[in-house]
Each structure stands twice: as structure tokens, then as C-alpha cells.
C-alpha positions as CSV (number, residue, x, y, z in Angstrom):
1,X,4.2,-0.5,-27.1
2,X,0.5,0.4,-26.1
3,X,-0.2,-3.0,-25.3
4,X,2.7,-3.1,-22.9
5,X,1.8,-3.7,-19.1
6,X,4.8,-1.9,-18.2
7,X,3.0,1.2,-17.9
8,X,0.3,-0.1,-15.4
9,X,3.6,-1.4,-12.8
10,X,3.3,-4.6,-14.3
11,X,6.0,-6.9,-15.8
12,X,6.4,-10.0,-17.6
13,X,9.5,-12.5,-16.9
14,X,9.4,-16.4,-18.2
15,X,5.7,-16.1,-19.4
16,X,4.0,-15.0,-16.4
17,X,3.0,-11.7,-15.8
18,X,3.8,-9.9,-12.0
19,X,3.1,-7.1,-10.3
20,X,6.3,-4.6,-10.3
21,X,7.5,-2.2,-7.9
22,X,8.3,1.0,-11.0
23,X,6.1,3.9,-10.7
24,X,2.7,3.6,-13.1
25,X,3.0,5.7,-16.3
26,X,-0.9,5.4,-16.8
27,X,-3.8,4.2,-14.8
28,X,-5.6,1.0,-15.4
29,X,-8.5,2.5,-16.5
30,X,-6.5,4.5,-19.5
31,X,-4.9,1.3,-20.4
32,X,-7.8,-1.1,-20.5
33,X,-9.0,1.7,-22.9
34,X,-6.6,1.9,-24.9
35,X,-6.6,-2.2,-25.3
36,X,-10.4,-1.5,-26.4
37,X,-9.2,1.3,-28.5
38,X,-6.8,-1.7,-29.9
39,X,-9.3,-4.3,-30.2
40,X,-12.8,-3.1,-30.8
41,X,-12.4,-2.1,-34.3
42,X,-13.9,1.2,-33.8
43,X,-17.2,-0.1,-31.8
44,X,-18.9,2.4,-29.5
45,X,-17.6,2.9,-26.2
46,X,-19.4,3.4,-22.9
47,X,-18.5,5.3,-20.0
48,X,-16.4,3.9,-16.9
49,X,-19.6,4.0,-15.0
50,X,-21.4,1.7,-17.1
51,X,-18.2,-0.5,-17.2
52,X,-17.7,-1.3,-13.8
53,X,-14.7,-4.2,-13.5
54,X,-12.7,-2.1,-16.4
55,X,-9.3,-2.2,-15.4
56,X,-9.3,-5.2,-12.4
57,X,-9.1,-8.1,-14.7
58,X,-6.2,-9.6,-16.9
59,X,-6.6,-12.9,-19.1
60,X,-5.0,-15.7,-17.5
61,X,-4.1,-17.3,-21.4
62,X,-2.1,-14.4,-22.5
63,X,-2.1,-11.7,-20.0
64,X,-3.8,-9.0,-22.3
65,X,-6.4,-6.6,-21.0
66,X,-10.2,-7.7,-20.3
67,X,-12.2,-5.5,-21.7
68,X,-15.7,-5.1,-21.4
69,X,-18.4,-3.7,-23.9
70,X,-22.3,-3.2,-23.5
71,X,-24.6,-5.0,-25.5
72,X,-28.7,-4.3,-25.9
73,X,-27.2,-0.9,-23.8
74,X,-28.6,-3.4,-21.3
75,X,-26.3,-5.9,-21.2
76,X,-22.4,-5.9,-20.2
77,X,-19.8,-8.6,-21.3
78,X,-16.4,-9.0,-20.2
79,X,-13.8,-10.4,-22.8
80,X,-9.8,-10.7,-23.4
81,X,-9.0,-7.4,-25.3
82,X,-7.1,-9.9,-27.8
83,X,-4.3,-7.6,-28.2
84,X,-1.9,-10.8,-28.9
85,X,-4.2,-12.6,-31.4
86,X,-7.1,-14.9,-30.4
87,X,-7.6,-16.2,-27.2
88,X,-9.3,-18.7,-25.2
89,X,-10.8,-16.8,-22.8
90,X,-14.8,-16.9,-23.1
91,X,-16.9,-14.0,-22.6
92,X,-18.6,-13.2,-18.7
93,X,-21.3,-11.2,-17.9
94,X,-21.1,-8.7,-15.7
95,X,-23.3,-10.7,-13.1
96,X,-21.3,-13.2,-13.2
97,X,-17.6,-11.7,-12.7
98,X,-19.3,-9.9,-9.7
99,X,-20.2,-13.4,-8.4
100,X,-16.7,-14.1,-8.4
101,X,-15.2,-11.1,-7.0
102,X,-17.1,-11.7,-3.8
103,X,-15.6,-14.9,-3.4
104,X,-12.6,-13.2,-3.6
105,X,-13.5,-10.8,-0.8
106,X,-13.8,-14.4,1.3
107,X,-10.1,-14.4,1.3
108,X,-9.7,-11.2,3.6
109,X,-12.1,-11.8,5.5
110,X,-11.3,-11.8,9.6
111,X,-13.6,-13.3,12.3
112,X,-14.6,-11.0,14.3
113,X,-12.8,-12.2,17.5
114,X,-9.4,-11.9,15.3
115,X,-9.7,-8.4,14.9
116,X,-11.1,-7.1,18.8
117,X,-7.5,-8.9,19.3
118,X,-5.6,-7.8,16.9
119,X,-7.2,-4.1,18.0
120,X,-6.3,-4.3,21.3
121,X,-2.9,-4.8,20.5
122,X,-2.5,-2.6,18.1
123,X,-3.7,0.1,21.4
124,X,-1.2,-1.2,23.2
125,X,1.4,-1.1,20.5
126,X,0.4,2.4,20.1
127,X,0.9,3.4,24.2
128,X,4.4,1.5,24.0
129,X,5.6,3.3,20.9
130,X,4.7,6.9,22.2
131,X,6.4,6.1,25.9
132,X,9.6,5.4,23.7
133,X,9.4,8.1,21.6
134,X,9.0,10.2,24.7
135,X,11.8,8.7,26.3
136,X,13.8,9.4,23.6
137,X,13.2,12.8,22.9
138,X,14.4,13.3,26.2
139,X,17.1,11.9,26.0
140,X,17.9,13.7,23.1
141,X,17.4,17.2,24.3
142,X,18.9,16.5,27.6
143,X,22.2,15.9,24.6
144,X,21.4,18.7,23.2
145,X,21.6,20.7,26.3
146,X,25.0,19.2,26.6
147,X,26.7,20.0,23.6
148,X,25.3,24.2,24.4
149,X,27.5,23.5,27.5
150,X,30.3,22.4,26.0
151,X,30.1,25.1,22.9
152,X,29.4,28.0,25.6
153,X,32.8,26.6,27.7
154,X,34.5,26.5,24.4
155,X,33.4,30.0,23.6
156,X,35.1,31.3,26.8
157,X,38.3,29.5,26.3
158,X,38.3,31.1,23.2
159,X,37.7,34.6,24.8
160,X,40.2,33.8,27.3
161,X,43.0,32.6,25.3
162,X,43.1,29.3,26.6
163,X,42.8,27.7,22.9
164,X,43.7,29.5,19.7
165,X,40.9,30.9,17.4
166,X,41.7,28.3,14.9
167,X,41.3,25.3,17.1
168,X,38.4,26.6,18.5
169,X,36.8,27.4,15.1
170,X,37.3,23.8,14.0
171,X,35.6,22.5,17.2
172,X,32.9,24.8,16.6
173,X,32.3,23.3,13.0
174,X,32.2,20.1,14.6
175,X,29.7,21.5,17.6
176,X,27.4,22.5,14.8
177,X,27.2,19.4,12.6
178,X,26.5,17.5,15.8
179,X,23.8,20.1,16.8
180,X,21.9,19.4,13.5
181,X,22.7,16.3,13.7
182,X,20.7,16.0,17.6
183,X,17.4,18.5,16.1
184,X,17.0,16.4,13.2
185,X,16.6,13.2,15.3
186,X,14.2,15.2,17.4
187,X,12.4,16.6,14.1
188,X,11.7,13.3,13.5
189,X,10.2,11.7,16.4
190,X,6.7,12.9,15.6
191,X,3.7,11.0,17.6
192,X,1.0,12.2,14.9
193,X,2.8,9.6,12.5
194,X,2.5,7.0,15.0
195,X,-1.0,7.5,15.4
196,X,-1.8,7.8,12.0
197,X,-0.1,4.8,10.6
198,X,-1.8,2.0,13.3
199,X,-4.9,4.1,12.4
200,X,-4.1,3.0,8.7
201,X,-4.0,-0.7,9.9
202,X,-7.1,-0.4,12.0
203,X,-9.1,0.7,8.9
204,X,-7.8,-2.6,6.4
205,X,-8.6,-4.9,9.6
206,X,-12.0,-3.4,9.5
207,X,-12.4,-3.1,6.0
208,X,-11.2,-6.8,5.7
209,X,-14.0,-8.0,8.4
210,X,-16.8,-6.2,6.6
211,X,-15.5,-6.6,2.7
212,X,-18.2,-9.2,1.7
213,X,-20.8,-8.1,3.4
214,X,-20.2,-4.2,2.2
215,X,-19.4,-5.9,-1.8
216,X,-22.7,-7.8,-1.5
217,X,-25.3,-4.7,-0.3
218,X,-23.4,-2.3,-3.2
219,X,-23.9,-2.2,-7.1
220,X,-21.1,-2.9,-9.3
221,X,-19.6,0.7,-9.4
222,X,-19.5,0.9,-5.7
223,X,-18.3,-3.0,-5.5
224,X,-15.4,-1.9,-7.9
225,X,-14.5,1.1,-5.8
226,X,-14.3,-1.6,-2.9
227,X,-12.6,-4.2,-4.9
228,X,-9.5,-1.4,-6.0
229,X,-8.9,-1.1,-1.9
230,X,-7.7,-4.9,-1.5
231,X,-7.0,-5.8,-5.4
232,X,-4.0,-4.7,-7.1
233,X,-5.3,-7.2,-10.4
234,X,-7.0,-10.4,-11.2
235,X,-6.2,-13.0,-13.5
236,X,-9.5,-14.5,-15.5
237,X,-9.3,-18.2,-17.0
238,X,-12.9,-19.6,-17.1
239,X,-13.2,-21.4,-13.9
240,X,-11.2,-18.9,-11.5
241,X,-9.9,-15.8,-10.5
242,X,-6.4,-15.3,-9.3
243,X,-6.1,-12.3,-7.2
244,X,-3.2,-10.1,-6.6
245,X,-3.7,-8.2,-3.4
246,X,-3.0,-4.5,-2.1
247,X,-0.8,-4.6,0.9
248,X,-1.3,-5.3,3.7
249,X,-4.5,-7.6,2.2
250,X,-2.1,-9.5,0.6
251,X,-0.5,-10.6,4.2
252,X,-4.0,-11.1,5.5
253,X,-5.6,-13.2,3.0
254,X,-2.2,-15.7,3.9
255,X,-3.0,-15.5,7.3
256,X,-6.7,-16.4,6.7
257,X,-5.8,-19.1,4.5
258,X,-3.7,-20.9,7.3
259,X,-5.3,-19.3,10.0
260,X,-2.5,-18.3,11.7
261,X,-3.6,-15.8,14.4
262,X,-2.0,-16.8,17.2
263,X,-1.5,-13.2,18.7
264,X,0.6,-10.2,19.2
265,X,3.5,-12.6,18.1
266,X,1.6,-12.6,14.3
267,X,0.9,-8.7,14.0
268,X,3.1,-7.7,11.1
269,X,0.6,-5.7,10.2
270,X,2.1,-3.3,12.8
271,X,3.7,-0.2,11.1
272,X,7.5,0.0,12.4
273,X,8.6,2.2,15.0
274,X,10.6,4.9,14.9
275,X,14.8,4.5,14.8
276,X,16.3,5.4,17.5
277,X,20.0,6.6,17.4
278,X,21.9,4.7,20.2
279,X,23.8,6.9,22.9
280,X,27.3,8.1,21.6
């Protein structure tokens, strides 16, 4: 049970291991150690901050845990935690796995031209998304104003006699559900959201142009900080790493690969927009 990925959002199906969508029990940095806990034998272990990779790295042979362990209190090695038995996998230093974490960066990285591009039309994305959603909530209230009419006219009918007080108190039930209905449409159109999410993808479009050149000028703590931004995981064998991105890196890096930035036809990066209930 303890050496279970499970409880990182992991799962395993056919012999590969792959990244789940369940809520994590446990960080990674708990469970990797936990696998040295598991695997050292009771050797001394070192602080997070002298371990900088804990917790990005899984062994390609068997999917266990690298672990990492300081040697000369100089030196640190990264190795499968063996929680499965022994393994293949040789030992890395530190140097080294760093070495190859920036060519993972490569992956996300945008030219520059790509993202002015992509910026600009994620401005005018923003401009068209607030003109709807003030259209809409216009719309909406102007409905809203409506069904007070009709209520009000109701009420008087009432008063008058014109429909009996049971008929009217059933239309009145269905006046009111229809009312919440309307405020809760306009409760959610909320602009602030919209800003806030293209915001969000302005931030990974910059933060994908400038990854390799902020991993390189860092130590390893602050590459590591970088590297949990854009990696969900990386699988170790000893010639490659085999990254798992965050969203939306994960879109980006495919998009860099085939270089496939055509324009505003490509930019599902862009968050969605809000739903709009058609006119009844």
C-alpha cells in the first residue's frame, strides 16, 4: 500500500503508469519519502532543500519512486527507490538530471513572435467576450423587468377578482422560480473571471517563452520550483526523460513540436466563455 502511486493521482493499467484525474491523498514530496523511508534501510535523510528533484522523477523500468540521497554531504545521487526489487536504472547526479530537465524546458518553449500573436489575440478575445457578456446581461435584466410586469398585473387581477387566489398563487410559484432562475444567470456573468482566466494564459505563454532561460540562471531548488509549474512527472531510463506536462504546457509542447501556430484559429489555450441561456 505505501508504495502505491495511487495516492500521488497516479495509476497503473497494462504495465504503464498514467497520470489520473482522482484527487491526491499525499504530495509527492511525502511519497518519495516514504519510498526512501522504504528503501534506504534506515540511512540518514536530508532535507527537501538539499534534495532538489525529490518528487519529479519516476523510473521508467518499474515506475517506483526516484529517490535521491547525499553523499560526502557534498554530493547528491538520484536512484530508483527499488520498492519492487532491483532495478536497472543507474544512479545520476544531481548535475546531471538538471542537465536534462532543461532540455525538457526546450519543449515549451515559444518564439517570441508566437506569443506577441498569440497575446494580441488573446486582447481581442478578452474585448469580445466582455461586449457579450454585456449584451447579455442586458438582455437578461430587460427579462427580468418583464416578468415584475407580468407578476405586478397578476397581483391586481388577483386583487380584482379577475383570477381566483389559487390560480394566481400557482402562477406566482412559477413567477418566482423563473425569477431565480433570470438572477442566477446574471450572478454569473461576472467580467473579473474573464479577466482573470486569459490573465492565467498570458502568464504560461510567458513562462513558456522564458522557461529555459529562467531554469538555466537558477540553482536547483529554484529550477525545481520552476520545473513543478510545467511538469506534472518524469519518467528516468538512462538515456531520456519522458515528461508528463501540467496543462496547458502539455498542449504547448504539441504545438511546438509540430509547430502549428497558424493563428487565432490554434488558440485553445483560450479559457471558454461564458454560457449563455438562449431567449425563451
Amino acid at each position: 500500500m505505501l508504495t502505491n502511486p495511487f495516492y500521488i493521482g497516479q495509476f497503473k493499467f497494462a504495465g504503464n503508469a498514467y497520470q489520473g484525474v482522482q484527487d491526491t491523498f499525499i504530495s509527492p514530496e511525502l511519497y518519495a519519502q516514504v519510498q526512501d523511508a522504504l528503501g534506504g534501510h534506515n540511512k540518514p535523510k536530508y532535507s527537501k532543500h538539499d534534495i532538489a528533484f525529490r518528487g519529479l522523477l519516476t523510473c521508467a523500468h518499474d515506475d517506483c519512486t526516484v529517490t535521491a540521497e547525499l553523499k560526502k554531504n557534498k554530493y547528491v545521487y538520484y536512484r530508483c527507490s527499488h520498492g519492487r526489487g532491483p532495478c536497472d536504472l543507474p544512479r545520476f547526479r544531481e548535475e546531471e538530471i538538471a542537465e536534462r530537465f532543461a532540455d525538457v524546458l526546450n519543449d515549451v518553449s515559444l518564439p517570441e513572435e508566437v506569443v506577441r500573436s498569440i497575446g494580441a489575440s488573446l486582447q481581442q478575445t478578452q474585448v469580445e467576450m466582455r461586449n457579450r457578456t454585456t449584451q447579455e446581461r442586458t438582455r437578461l435584466e430587460r427579462e427580468l423587468t418583464t416578468l415584475r410586469s407580468r407578476m405586478d398585473a397578476a397581483y391586481r387581477d388577483k386583487l380584482d377578482g379577475t383570477i381566483s387566489l389559487d390560480f394566481w398563487q400557482r402562477m406566482q410559484a412559477d413567477f418566482q422560480k423563473e425569477e431565480l432562475r433570470i438572477k442566477a444567470l446574471i450572478a454569473g456573468l461576472n467580467d473579473g473571471k474573464i479577466g482573470e482566466r486569459l490573465l492565467d494564459v498570458s502568464r504560461c505563454l510567458e513562462l513558456a517563452q522564458r522557461a529555459r532561460f529562467l531554469y538555466v540562471t537558477r540553482n536547483p531548488a529554484e529550477q525545481a520550483e520552476l520545473l513543478r509549474k510545467v511538469l506534472l512527472n518524469c519518467k528516468i531510463d538512462a538515456v531520456s526523460l519522458y515528461p508528463t506536462y501540467r496543462k496547458p504546457f502539455d498542449l504547448i509542447c504539441k504545438r511546438v513540436k509540430t509547430e502549428q501556430w497558424s493563428g487565432r484559429e490554434d488558440l485553445n489555450l483560450r479559457p471558454p466563455g461564458p454560457e449563455f441561456a438562449g431567449p425563451m
